[in-house]
C-alpha positions as CSV (number, residue, x, y, z in Angstrom):
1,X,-70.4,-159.9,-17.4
2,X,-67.8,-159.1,-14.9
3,X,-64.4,-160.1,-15.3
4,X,-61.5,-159.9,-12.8
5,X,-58.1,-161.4,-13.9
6,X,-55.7,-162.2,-11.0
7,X,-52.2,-162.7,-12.7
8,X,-49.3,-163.7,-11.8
9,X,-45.5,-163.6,-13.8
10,X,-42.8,-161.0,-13.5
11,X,-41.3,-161.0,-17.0
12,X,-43.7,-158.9,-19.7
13,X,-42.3,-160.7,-22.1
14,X,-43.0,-164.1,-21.1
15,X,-46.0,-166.8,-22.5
16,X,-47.9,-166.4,-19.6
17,X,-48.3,-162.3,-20.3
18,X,-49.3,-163.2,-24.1
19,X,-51.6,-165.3,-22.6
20,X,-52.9,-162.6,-20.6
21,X,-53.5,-160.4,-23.3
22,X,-55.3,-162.7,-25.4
23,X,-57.6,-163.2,-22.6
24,X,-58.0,-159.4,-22.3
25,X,-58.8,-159.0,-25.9
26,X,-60.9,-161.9,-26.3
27,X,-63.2,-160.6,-23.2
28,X,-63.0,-157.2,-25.0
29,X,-64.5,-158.7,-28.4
30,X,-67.4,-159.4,-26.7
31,X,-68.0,-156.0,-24.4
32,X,-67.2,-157.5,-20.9
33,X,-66.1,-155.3,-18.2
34,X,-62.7,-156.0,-17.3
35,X,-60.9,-155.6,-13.6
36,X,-57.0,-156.9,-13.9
37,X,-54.9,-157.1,-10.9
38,X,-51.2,-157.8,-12.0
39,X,-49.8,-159.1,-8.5
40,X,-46.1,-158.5,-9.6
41,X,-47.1,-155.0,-11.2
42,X,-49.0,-154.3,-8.0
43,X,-45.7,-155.2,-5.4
44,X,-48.7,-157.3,-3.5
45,X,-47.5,-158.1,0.0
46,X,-48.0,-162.2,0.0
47,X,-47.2,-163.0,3.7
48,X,-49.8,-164.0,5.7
49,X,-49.1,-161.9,9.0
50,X,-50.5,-162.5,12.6
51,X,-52.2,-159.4,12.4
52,X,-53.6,-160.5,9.2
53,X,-54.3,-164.3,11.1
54,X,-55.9,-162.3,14.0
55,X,-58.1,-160.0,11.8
56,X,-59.5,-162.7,9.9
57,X,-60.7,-164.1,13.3
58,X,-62.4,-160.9,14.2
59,X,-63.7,-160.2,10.8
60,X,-61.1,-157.0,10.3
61,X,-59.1,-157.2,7.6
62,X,-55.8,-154.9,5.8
63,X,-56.6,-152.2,3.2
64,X,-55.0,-154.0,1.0
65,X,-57.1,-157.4,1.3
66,X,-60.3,-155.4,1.5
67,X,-59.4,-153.9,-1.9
68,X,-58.7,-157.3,-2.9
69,X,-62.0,-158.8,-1.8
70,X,-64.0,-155.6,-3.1
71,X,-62.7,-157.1,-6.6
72,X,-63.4,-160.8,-6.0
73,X,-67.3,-159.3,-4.5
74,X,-67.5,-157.4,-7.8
75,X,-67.1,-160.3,-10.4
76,X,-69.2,-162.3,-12.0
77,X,-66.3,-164.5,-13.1
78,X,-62.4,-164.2,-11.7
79,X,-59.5,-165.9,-14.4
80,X,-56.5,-167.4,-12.4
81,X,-53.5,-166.9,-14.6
82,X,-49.8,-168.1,-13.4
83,X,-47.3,-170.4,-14.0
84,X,-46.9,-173.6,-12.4
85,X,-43.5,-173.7,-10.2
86,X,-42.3,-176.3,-8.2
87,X,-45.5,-177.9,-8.7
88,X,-47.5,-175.7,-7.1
89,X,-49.0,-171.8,-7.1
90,X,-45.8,-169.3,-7.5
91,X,-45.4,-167.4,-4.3
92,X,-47.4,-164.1,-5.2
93,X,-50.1,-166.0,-6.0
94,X,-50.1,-168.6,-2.8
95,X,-49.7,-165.6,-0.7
96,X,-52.4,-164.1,-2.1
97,X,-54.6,-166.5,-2.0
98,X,-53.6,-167.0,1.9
99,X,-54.2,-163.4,2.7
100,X,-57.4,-162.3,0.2
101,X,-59.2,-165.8,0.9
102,X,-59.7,-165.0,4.3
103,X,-61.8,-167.0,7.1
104,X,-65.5,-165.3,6.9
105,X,-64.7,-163.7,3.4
106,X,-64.1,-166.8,1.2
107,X,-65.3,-169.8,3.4
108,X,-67.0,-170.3,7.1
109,X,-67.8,-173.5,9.5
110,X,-71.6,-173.6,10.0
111,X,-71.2,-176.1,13.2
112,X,-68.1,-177.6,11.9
113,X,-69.2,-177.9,8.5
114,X,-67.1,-176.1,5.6
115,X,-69.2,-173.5,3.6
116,X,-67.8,-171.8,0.2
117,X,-68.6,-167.9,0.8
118,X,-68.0,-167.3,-3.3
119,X,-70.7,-169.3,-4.6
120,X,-72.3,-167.7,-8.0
121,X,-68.8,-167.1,-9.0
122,X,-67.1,-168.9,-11.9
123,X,-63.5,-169.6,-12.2
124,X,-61.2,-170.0,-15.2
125,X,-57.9,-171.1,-14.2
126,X,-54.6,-171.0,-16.9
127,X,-51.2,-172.9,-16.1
128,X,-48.0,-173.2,-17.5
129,X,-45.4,-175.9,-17.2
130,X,-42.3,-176.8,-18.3
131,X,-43.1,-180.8,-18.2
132,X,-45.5,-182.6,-20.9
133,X,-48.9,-183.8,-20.6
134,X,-47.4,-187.2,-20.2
135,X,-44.6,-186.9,-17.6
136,X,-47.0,-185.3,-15.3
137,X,-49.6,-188.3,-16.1
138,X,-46.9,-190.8,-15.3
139,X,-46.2,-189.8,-11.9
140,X,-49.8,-188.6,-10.8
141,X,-48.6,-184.8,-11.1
142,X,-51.7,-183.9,-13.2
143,X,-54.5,-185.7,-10.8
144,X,-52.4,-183.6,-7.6
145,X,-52.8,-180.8,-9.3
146,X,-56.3,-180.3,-10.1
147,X,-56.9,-181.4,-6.8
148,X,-54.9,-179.1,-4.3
149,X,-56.1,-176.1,-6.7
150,X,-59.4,-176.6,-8.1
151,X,-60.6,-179.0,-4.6
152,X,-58.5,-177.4,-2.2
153,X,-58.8,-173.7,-2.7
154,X,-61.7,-172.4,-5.9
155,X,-64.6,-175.0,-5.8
156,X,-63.4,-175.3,-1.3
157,X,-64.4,-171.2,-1.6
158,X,-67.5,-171.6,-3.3
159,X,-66.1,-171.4,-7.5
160,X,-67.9,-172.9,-10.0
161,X,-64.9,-174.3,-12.5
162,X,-65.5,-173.7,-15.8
163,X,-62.0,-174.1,-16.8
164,X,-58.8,-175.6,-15.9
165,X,-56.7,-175.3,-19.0
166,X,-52.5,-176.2,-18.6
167,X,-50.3,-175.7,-21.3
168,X,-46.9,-177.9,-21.3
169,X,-43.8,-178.0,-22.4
170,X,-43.6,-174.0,-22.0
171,X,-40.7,-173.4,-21.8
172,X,-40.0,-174.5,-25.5
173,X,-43.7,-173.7,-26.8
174,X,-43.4,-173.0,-30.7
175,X,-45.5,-170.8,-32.6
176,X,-47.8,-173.4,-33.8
177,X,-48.5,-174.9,-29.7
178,X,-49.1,-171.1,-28.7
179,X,-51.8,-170.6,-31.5
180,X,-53.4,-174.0,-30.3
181,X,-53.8,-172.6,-26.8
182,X,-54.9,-169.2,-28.4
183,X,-58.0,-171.2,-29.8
184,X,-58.8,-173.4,-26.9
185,X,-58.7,-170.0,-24.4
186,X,-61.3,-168.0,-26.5
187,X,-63.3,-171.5,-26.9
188,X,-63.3,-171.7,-23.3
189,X,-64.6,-167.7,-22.8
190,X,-67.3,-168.1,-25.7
191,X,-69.1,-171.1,-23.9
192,X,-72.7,-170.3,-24.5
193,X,-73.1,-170.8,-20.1
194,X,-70.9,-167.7,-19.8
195,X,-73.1,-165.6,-22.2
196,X,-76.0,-165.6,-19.6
């Protein structure tokens, strides 16, 4: 299969680039092709501009975002991989979304109906937080989540969700919680459905 990571973190050293590169090698072990697009590496440009708003209306789009959507076109299956900050997408990765998930690329109205443009495409998404499991449960966090990411922007576009996987408490993971997360991520990438 074709595999395109879209990552997200500044620091090399940080859990969510050794999460990275387990995904990498654990795609490797079993002979995908492999496209990575490191948005911090890269410098990507994350505001949405009014040219960028006008040439999604006319169907013209940057260079840069018609690279970007060559990728997305390419893969069979695209891995989200960033942090979660301030509750939400870090600003690389909301700006990239806003710019590469362009009106007529990524979604359409038919007559005033939404369509997802990136249907046949699977999605594996990876978070990290600092809170646990059960401070996000107690306030609803975890439910808003799932839905203003995997509802409001991947299944919106068309993404089949294989995966949704958030790690907590990241900030002080031990060696033991990062070997746990190991396991579950190359679980999640040897599911006999993403064999076919």
């Amino acid at each position: 299969m074709k595999h395109l990571i879209i990552y997200a973190h500044p620091n090399e050293g940080s859990l969510n680039h050794n999460i990275l590169n387990h995904v990498i090698e654990t795609l490797q072990s079993e002979h995908h092709e492999i496209r990575i697009r490191d948005l911090y590496q890269m410098n990507f440009d994350p505001v949405l501009s009014l040219a960028d708003m006008q040439g999604q209306r006319s169907g013209e789009v940057a260079d840069d975002i018609q690279q970007e959507q060559d990728f997305i076109s390419w893969a069979d299956q695209v891995t989200f991989i960033y942090p979660i900050w301030w509750t939400g997408l870090p600003a690389i990765m909301k700006g990239y979304i806003d710019r590469v998930f362009s009106y007529g690329f990524a979604y359409r109205y038919d007559q005033g109906i939404q369509k997802g443009l990136l249907k046949g495409r699977k999605a594996v998404i990876i978070n990290t937080h600092g809170k646990s499991h059960e401070e996000y449960k107690q306030t609803g966090m975890d439910t808003a989540l799932s839905l203003t990411s995997d509802q409001g922007i991947f299944t919106y576009c068309g993404f089949e969700i294989i995966q949704h996987l958030f790690f907590d408490k990241a900030d002080r993971a031990s060696a033991e919680d990062l070997e746990l997360w190991k396991k579950q991520i190359t679980a999640t990438y040897l599911q006999p459905v993403l064999n076919h």
